[in-house]
C-alpha positions as CSV (number, residue, x, y, z in Angstrom):
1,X,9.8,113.1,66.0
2,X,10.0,111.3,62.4
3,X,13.3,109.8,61.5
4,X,13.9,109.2,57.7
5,X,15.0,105.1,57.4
6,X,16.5,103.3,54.6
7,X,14.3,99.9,52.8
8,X,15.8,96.7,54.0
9,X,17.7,94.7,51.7
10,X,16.9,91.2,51.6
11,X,18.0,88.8,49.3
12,X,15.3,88.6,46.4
13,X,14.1,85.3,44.1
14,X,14.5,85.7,40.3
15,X,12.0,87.8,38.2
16,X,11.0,84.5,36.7
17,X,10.3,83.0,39.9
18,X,8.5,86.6,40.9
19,X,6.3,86.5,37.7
20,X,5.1,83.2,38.2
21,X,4.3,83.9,41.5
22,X,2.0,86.4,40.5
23,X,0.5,84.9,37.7
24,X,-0.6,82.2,40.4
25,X,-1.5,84.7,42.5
26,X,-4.0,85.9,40.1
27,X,-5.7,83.0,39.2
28,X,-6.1,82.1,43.0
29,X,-7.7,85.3,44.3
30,X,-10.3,85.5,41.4
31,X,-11.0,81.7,41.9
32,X,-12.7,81.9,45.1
33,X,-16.4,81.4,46.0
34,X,-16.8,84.9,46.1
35,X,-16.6,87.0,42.9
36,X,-12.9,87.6,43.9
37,X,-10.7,87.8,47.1
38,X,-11.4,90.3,50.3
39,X,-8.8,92.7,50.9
40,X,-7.8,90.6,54.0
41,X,-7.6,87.7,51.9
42,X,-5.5,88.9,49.5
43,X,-3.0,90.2,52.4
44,X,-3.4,86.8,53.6
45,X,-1.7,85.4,50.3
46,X,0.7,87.8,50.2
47,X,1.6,87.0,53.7
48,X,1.8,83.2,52.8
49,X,4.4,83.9,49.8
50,X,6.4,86.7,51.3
51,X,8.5,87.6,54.6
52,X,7.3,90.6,55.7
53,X,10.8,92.1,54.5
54,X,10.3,91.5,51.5
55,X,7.2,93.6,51.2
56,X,6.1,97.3,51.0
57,X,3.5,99.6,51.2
58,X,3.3,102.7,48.8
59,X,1.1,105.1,51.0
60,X,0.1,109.1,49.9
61,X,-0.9,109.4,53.4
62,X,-4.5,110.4,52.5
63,X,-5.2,107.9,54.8
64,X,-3.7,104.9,56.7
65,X,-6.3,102.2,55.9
66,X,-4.1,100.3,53.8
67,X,-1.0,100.2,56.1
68,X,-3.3,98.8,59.0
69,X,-4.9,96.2,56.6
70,X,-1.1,94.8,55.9
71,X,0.1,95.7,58.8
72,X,-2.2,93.3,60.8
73,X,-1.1,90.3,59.2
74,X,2.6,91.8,58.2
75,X,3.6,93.6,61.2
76,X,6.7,96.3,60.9
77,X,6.4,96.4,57.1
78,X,7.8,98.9,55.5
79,X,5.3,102.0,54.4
80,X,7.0,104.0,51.5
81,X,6.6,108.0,51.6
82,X,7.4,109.7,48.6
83,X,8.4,112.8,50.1
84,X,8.5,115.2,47.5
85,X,9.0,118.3,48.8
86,X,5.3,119.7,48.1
87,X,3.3,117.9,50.6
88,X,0.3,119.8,52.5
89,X,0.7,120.3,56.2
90,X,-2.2,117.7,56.7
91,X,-0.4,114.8,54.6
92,X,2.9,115.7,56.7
93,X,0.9,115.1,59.9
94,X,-0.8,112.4,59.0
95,X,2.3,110.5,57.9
96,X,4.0,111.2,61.7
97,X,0.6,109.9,62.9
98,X,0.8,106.4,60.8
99,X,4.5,106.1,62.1
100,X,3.2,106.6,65.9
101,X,-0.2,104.7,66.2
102,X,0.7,101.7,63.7
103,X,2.6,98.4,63.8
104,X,4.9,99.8,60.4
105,X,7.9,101.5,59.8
106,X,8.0,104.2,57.5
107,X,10.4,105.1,54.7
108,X,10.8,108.2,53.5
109,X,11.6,108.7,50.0
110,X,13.5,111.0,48.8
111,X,13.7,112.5,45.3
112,X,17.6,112.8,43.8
113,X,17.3,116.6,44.3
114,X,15.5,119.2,46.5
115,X,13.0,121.7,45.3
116,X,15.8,124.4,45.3
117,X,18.3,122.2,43.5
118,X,15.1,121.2,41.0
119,X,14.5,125.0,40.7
120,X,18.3,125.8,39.9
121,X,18.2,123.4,37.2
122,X,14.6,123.3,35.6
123,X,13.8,126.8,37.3
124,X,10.9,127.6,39.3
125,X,7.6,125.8,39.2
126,X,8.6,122.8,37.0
127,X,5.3,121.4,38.0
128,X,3.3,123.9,36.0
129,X,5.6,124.0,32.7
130,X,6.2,120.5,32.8
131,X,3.8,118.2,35.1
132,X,5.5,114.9,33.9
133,X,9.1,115.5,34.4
134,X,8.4,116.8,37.7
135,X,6.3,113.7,39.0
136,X,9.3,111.9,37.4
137,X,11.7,113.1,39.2
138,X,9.9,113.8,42.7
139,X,7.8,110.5,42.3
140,X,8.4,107.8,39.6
141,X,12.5,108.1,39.8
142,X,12.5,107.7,43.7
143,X,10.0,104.7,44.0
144,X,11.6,102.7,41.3
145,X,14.9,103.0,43.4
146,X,13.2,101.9,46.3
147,X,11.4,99.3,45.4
148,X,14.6,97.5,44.1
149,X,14.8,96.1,47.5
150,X,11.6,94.0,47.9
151,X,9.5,91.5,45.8
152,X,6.2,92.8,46.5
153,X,4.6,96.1,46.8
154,X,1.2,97.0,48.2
155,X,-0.7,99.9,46.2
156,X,-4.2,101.6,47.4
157,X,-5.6,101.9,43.3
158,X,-9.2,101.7,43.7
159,X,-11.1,100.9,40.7
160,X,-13.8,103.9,41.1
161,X,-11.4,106.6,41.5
162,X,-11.1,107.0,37.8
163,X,-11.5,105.2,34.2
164,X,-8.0,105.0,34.0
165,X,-8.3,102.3,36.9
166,X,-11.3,100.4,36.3
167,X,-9.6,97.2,35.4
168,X,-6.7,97.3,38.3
169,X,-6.2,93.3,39.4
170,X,-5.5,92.5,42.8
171,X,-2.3,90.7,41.4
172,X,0.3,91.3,38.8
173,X,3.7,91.3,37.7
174,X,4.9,95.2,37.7
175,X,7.2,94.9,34.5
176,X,8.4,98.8,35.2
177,X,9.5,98.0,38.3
178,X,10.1,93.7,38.2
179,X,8.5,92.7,41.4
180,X,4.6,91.6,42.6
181,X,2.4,94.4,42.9
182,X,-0.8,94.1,45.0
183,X,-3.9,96.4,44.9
184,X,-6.2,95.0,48.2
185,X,-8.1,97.6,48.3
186,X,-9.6,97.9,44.5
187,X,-12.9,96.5,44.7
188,X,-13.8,99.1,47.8
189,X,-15.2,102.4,46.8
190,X,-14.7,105.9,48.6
191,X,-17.5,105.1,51.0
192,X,-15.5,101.2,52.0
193,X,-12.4,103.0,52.8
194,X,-13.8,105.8,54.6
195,X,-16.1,103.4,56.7
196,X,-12.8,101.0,57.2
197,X,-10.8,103.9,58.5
198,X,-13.8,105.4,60.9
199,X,-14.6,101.6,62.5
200,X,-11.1,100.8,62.9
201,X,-9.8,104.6,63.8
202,X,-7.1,104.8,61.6
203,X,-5.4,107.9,60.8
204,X,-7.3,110.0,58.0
205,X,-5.8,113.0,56.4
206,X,-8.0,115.8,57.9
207,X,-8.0,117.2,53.8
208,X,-10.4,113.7,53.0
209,X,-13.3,115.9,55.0
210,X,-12.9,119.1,53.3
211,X,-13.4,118.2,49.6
212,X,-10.2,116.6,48.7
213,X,-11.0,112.8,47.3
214,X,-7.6,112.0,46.4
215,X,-4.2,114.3,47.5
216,X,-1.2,115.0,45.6
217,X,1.2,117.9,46.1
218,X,-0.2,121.3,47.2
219,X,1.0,122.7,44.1
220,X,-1.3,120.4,42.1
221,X,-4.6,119.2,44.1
222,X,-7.9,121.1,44.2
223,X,-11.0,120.3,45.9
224,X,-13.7,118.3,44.0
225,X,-17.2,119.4,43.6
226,X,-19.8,117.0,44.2
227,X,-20.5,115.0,41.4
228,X,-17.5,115.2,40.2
229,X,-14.6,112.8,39.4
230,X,-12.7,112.0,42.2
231,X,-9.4,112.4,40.6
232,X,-10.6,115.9,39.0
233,X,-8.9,117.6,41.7
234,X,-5.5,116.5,40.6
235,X,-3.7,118.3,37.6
236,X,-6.9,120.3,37.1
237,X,-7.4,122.2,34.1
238,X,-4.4,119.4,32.2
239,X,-4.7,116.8,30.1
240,X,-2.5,114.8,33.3
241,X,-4.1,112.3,35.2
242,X,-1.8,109.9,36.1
243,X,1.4,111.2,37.7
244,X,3.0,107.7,36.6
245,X,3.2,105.8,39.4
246,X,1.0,103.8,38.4
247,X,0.8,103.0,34.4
């Protein structure tokens, strides 16, 4: 059975100190022999810098190949759920599976209000009048109060799944949310993550086989066509592509 937990506190260094830390990290990891750092290796420097309280993992549960990369050099880190009320089934089950088969612990986080208390004071469907305040509230609002307890923060941006992502680092200082935020995972395509997740067996939301390239909220995710973008699903038929977490 899942239990919701609170993030740790631990004491944090300055933004200052945070920023710097970053910028160095930056330089380091695209300094290497290889055109840049490995997923693994940029966990590694993370795991050099950082107690593994200190860190967290911001997980969709469309799959758990990023929280067993960290997890295997960061064991018990944290793995933050945004639980926003309008989850499919399959993202639901695959976020109890992460918290049984894996070497995390997972956070759930919760938006301020619950769909019903949304729906009393936006009214119904806020999602399809107004797309952005509901991934505000449901989504941007409920991470940035989490991650006030940690320096770092792991993210699973790829740079294929959209233009909007093409340039994502593997280090930088979050500004919006002052702490180090980490993208491993943004040189690997669809293909690297899928193939990570099959050799390794880690838990893969069943939805990743039946058309659904990247998952949202039920309310808001279609299936993608071949050919098409792998974000299309999301927001279709909006000008939305982003639901903010990330820009």
């Amino acid at each position: 059975m899942s239990v919701s937990l609170a993030p740790r506190a631990t004491a944090r260094r300055t933004p200052d100190e945070l920023r710097a830390l970053a910028e160095q990290g930056d330089i380091e990891l695209r300094s290497l022999e290889a055109d840049e750092a490995s997923p693994a290796e940029v966990v590694a420097w993370v795991a050099r810098h950082f107690a593994p309280e200190a860190a967290a993992v911001a997980c969709s549960m469309a799959d758990a190949a990023l929280p067993h990369l960290v997890s295997a050099q960061l064991p018990d880190v944290d793995v933050l759920f945004l639980d926003t009320g309008y989850h499919f089934s399959e993202t639901r089950f695959t976020r109890d599976e992460v918290d049984r088969s894996l070497d995390v612990r997972v956070v759930d986080v919760l938006p301020a209000q619950t769909v019903a208390e949304q729906d009393a004071e936006f009214g119904a469907q806020l999602y399809e009048r107004d797309p952005a305040l509901c991934c505000a509230r449901r989504k941007v609002d409920p991470l940035q109060g989490a991650l006030g307890g940690y320096e770092v923060w792991f993210t699973g941006v790829r740079r294929d799944e959209a233009p909007t992502r093409t340039r994502t680092p593997l280090v930088a200082w979050d500004e919006r949310n002052g702490l180090v935020k980490v993208n491993p995972v943004a040189a690997w395509s669809f293909d690297d993550l899928i193939g990570y997740a099959t050799d390794l067996k880690v838990p893969v939301n069943l939805l990743l086989t039946h058309g659904y390239p990247s998952i949202g909220c039920e309310p808001c995710t279609r299936p993608v066509a071949p050919g098409e973008d792998p974000r299309s699903g999301r927001w279709a038929g909006l000008s939305k592509t982003e639901c903010g977490l990330h820009t």
